[in-house]
PADRENTI-391825 format. One record per residue (C-alpha): residue in one letter; residue number from 1; x, y, z. Coordinates in pm, whole numbers, padded with zeros to 5 digits. Example, Ala and Ser with C-alpha at 12.3 -4.5 7.8 and 13.67 -1.06 7.14 Angstrom:
% residues 2
A:1:01230:-00450:00780
S:2:01367:-00106:00714
% end
This chain:
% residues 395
X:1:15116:08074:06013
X:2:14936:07904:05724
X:3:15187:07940:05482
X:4:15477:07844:05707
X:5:15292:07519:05709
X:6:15146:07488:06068
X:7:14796:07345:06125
X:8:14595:07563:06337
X:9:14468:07391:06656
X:10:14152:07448:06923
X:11:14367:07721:07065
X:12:14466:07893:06777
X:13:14057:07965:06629
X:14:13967:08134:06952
X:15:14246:08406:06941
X:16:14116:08477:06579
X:17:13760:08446:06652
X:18:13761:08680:06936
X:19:13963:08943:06725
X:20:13734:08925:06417
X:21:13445:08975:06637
X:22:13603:09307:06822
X:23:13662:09480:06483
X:24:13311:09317:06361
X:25:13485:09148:06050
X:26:13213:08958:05977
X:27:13359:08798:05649
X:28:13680:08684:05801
X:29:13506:08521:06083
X:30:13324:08347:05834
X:31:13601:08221:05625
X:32:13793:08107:05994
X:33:13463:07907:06079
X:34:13492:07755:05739
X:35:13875:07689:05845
X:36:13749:07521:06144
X:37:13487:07300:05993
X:38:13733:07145:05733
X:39:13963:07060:06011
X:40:13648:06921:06231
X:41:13694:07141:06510
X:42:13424:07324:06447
X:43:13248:07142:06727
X:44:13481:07172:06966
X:45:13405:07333:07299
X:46:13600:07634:07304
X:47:13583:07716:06932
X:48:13218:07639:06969
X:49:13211:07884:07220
X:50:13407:08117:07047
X:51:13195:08140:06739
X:52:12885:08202:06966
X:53:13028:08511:07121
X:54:13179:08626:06735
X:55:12848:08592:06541
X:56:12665:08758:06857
X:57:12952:09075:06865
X:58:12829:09102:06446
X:59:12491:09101:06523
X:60:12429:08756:06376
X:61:12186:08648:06695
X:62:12055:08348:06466
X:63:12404:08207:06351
X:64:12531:08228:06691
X:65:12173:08035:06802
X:66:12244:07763:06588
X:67:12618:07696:06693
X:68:12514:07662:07043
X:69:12282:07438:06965
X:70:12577:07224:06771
X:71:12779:07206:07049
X:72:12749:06875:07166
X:73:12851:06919:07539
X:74:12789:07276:07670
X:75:12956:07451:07945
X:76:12849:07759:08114
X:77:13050:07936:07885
X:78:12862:07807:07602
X:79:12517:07982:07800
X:80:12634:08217:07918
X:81:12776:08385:07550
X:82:12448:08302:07451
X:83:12276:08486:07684
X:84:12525:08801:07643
X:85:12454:08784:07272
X:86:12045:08784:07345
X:87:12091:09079:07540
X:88:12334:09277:07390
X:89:12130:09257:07068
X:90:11806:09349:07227
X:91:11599:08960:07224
X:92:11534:09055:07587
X:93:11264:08768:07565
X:94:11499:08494:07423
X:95:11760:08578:07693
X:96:11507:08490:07952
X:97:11369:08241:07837
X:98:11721:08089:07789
X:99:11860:08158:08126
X:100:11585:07964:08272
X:101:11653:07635:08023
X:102:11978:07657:08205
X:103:11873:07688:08502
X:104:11684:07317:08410
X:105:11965:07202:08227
X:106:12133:06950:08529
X:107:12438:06943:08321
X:108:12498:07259:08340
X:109:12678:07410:08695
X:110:12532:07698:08858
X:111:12561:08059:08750
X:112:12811:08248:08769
X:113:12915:08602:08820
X:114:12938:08633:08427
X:115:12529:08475:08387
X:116:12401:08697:08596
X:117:12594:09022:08486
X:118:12487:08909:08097
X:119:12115:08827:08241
X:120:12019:09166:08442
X:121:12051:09369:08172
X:122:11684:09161:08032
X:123:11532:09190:08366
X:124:11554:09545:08333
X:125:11457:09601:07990
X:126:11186:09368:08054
X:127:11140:09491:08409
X:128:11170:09116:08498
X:129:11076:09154:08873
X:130:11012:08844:08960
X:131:11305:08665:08803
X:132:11547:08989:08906
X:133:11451:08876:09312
X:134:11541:08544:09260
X:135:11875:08657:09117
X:136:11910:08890:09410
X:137:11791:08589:09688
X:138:12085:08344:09470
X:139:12334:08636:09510
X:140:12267:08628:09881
X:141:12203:08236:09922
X:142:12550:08227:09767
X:143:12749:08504:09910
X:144:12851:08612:09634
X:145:13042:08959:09584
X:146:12803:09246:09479
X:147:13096:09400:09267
X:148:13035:09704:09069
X:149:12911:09484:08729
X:150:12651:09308:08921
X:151:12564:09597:09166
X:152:12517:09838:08866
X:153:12313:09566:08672
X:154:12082:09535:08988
X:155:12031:09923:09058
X:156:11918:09924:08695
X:157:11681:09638:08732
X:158:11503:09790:09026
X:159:11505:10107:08898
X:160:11323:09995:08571
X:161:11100:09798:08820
X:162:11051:10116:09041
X:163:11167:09982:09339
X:164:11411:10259:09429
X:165:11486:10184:09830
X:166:11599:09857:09717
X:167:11798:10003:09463
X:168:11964:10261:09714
X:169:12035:09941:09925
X:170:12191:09755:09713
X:171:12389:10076:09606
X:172:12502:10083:09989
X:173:12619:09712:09941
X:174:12799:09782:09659
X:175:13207:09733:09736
X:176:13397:09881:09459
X:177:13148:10178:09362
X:178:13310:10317:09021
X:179:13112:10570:08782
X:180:12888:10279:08636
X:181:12725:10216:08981
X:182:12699:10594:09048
X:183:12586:10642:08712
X:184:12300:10343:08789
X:185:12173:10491:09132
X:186:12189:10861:08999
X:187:11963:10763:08713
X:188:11758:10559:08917
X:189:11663:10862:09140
X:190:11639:11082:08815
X:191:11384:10853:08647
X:192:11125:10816:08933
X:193:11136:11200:09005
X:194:11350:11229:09282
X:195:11557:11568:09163
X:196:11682:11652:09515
X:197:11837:11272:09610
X:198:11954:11245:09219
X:199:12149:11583:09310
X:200:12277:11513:09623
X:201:12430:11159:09481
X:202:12603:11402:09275
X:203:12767:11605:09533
X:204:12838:11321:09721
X:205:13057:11140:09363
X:206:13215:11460:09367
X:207:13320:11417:09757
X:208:13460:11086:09665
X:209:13677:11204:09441
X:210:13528:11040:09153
X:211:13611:11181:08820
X:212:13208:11262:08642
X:213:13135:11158:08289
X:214:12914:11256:08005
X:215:12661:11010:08114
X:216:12605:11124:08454
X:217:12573:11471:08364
X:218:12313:11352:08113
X:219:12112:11202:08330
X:220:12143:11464:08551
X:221:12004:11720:08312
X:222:11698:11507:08201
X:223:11626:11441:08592
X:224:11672:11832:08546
X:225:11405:11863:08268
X:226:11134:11636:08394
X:227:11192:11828:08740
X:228:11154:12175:08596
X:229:11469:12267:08726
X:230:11611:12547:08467
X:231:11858:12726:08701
X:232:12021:12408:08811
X:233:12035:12236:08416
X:234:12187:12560:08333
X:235:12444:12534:08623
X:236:12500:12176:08538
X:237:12546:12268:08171
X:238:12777:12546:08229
X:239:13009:12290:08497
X:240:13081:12040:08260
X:241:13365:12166:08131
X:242:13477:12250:08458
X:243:13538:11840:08454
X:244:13671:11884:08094
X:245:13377:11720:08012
X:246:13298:11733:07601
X:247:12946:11834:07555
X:248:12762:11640:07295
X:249:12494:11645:07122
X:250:12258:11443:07350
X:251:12352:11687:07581
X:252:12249:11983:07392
X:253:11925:11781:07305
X:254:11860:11783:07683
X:255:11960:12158:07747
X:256:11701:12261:07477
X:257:11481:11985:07635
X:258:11501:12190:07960
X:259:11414:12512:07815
X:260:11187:12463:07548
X:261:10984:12282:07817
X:262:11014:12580:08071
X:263:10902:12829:07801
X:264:11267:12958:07704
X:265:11228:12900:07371
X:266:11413:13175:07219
X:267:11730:13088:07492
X:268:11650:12694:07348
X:269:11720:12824:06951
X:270:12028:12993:07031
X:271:12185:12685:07199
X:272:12073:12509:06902
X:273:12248:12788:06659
X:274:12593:12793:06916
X:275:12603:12426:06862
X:276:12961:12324:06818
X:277:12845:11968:06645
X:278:12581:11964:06373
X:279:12231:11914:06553
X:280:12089:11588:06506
X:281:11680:11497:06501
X:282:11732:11470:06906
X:283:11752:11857:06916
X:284:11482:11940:06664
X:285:11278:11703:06870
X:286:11340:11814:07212
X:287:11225:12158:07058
X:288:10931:12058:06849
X:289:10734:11901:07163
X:290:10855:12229:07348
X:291:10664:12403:07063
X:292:10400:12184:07128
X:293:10335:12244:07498
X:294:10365:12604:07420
X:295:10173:12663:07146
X:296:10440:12849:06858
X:297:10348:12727:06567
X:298:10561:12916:06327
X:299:10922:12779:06554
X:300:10753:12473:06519
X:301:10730:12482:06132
X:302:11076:12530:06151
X:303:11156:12246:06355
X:304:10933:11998:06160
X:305:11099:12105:05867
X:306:11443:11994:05984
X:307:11310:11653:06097
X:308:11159:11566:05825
X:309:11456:11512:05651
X:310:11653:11400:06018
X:311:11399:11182:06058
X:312:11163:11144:05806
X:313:11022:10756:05925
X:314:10909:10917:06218
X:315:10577:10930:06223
X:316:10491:11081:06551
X:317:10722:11434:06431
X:318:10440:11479:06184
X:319:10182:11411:06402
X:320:10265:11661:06645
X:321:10225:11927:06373
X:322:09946:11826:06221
X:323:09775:11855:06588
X:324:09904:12149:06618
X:325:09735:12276:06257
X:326:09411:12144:06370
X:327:09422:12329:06740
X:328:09456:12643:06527
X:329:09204:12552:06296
X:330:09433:12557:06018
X:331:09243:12267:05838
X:332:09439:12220:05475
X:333:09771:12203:05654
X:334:09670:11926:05861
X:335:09575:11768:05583
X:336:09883:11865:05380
X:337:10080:11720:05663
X:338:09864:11389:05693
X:339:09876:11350:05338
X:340:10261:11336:05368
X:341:10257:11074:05601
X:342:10044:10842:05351
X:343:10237:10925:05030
X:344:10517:10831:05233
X:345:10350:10527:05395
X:346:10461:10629:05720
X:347:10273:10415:06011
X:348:10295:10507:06405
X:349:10473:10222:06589
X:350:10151:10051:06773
X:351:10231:10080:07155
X:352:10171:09787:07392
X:353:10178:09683:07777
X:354:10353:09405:07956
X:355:10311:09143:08234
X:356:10458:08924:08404
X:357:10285:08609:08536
X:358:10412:08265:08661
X:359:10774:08380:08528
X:360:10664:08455:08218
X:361:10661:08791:08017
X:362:10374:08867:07775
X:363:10287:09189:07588
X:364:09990:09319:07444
X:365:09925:09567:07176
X:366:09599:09750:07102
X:367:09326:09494:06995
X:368:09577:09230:07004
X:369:09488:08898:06877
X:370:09772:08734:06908
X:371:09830:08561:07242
X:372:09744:08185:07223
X:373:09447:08217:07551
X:374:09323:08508:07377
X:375:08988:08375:07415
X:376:08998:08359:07790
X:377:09172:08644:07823
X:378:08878:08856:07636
X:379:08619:08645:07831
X:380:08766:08775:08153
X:381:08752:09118:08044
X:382:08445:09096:07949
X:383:08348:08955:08321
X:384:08521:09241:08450
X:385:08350:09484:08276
X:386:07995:09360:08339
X:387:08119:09339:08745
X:388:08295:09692:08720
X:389:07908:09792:08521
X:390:07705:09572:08814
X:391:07844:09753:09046
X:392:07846:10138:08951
X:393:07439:10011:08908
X:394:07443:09948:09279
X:395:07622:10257:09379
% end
């Protein structure tokens, strides 16, 4: 089109844009935003837009931050391809934080089914109660479909917030049901323990005439796992080709996951060694914690060896055998093993908590100093403890 002679318009960069960011060609995106900013429309709404959504699809969360900020006038278009791109690449906090500017932004019109589909997703990864109720109430307010992208995005918020009847609920509401929503409410029931109702949701897809997928019968098995149910994992492993459905590794990783825990270890190796695919750290994982809960060093050694080239940043897969060394009382390895992890300055990931208060989400990590009202936060600790150390005085 270029060489023929004709000038590219506000039409034409979106087509473009939305294909370079599909087959993540970050480069030629680049050079067609350079197009665009030579011809001035760079700052156009809908190529504005556009390059939002293509620098968010190639994982350039900061680029795409600062052309929505350029565009003069936005729509909800503009927020709500900002939002996807938060989520999407895991800046659950930023997501929030800019769904509620919109929300305060009076020139922007109320949300749509796209906001709240792109927004959910954060609730649930940050297990956004508050905020995911007050999506729910505005669903409600404004009668609003509960299709299967928002149903599915709801089940998953309560779920990650553990409130499962409201979950099943809004399953029940749900008016196209496809595998995502039965995939939601199966792993919803899974996750909190309930074995027999994650089952029975099963049967029920089944009766529906609903074709199963890999994902449901992975989250069927680890429901199976965490259950203790090694009959039905092996039943549910031995089915899925019945739905000429491709085993993969994760689900191997769970299979082994189910037996190593239940104390089959030697059935667990020889899935491992019938493996069609190549096992990945997953597998060598799922077995080396079995090996921990049961005590066999010497499969363990195995296991550890094979991660520690699969995974050898992971600090917690030496860990594991180094505790193990020291339960036996087998001193030097531990230290061979914790030696390893400082040549190779391997750290542990430091864990933390988080809370939501007044519609905001803060975390904490171990001695944490962080957080701007640290000082009142510590002071109220400290209250607490000398009330908590009052009291078991008094009892």
């Amino acid at each position: 089109m270029r060489l023929s002679g004709i000038c590219a318009n506000r039409y034409t960069y979106p087509f473009v844009l939305k294909a370079c960011g599909v087959s993540r060609e970050r480069k030629n995106g680049q050079v067609i935003h350079g197009h665009a900013v030579k011809s001035g429309l760079d700052t156009d709404l809908f190529v504005g837009n556009s390059l939002v959504a293509f620098y968010a699809k190639c994982q350039e969360v900061d680029l795409s931050r600062k052309v929505f900020d350029e565009i003069p006038k936005r729509d909800l278009v503009s927020w709500n391809s900002m939002i996807s791109g938060y989520t999407v690449n895991g800046y659950v906090d930023a997501a929030l934080t800019l769904f509620r500017a919109m929300l305060r932004d009076q020139l922007t019109s109320a949300p749509d089914n796209a906001t709240l589909v792109a927004i959910l997703p954060a609730c649930a990864q940050a297990a956004a109660v508050q905020l995911g109720f007050w999506i729910h109430s505005y669903i409600i307010k404004t009668s609003m479909e509960i299709n299967a992208a928002l149903g599915s995005g709801l089940i998953s918020m309560y779920a990650n917030c553990g409130r499962v009847n409201i979950a099943r609920d809004v399953f029940d509401g749900v008016s196209d049901k496809n595998i995502v929503v039965w995939n939601a409410i199966i792993r919803c029931y899974g996750m909190h323990g309930y074995a027999d109702e994650a089952l029975q949701m099963f049967s029920q897809l089944i009766e529906n005439g609903i074709q199963p997928d890999g994902v449901i019968f992975l989250c069927l098995l680890s429901t199976c796992s965490h259950a203790g149910l090694v009959e039905k994992g092996r039943e549910l492993f031995a089915r899925m080709g019945d739905y000429a459905v491709d085993k993969k590794e994760e689900h191997y990783a769970c299979m082994v996951d189910i037996l190593g825990r239940a104390g089959y270890l030697d059935e667990a190796v020889a899935i491992i060694r019938t493996m069609p695919v190549r096992p990945s750290k997953n597998v060598y994982g799922a077995l080396l914690g079995a090996c921990r809960i049961h005590n066999n060093i010497e499969l363990a050694e195995e296991a550890a060896e094979r991660l520690f080239v699969l995974d050898p940043d992971n600090a917690g897969r030496y860990i594991i055998l180094a505790k193990m060394y020291e339960d036996a009382e087998r001193w030097e390895d531990s230290a061979r093993v914790r030696k390893l992890l400082r040549e190779r300055k391997i750290k542990k990931p430091i864990g933390c908590s988080s809370i939501e208060v007044d519609c905001a989400h803060h975390s904490f990590g171990v001695e944490d100093e962080s957080h701007p009202y640290k000082e009142q936060i510590y002071d109220a600790l400290e209250r607490l403890d000398r009330i908590m150390g009052d009291e078991l005085m008094q009892m």
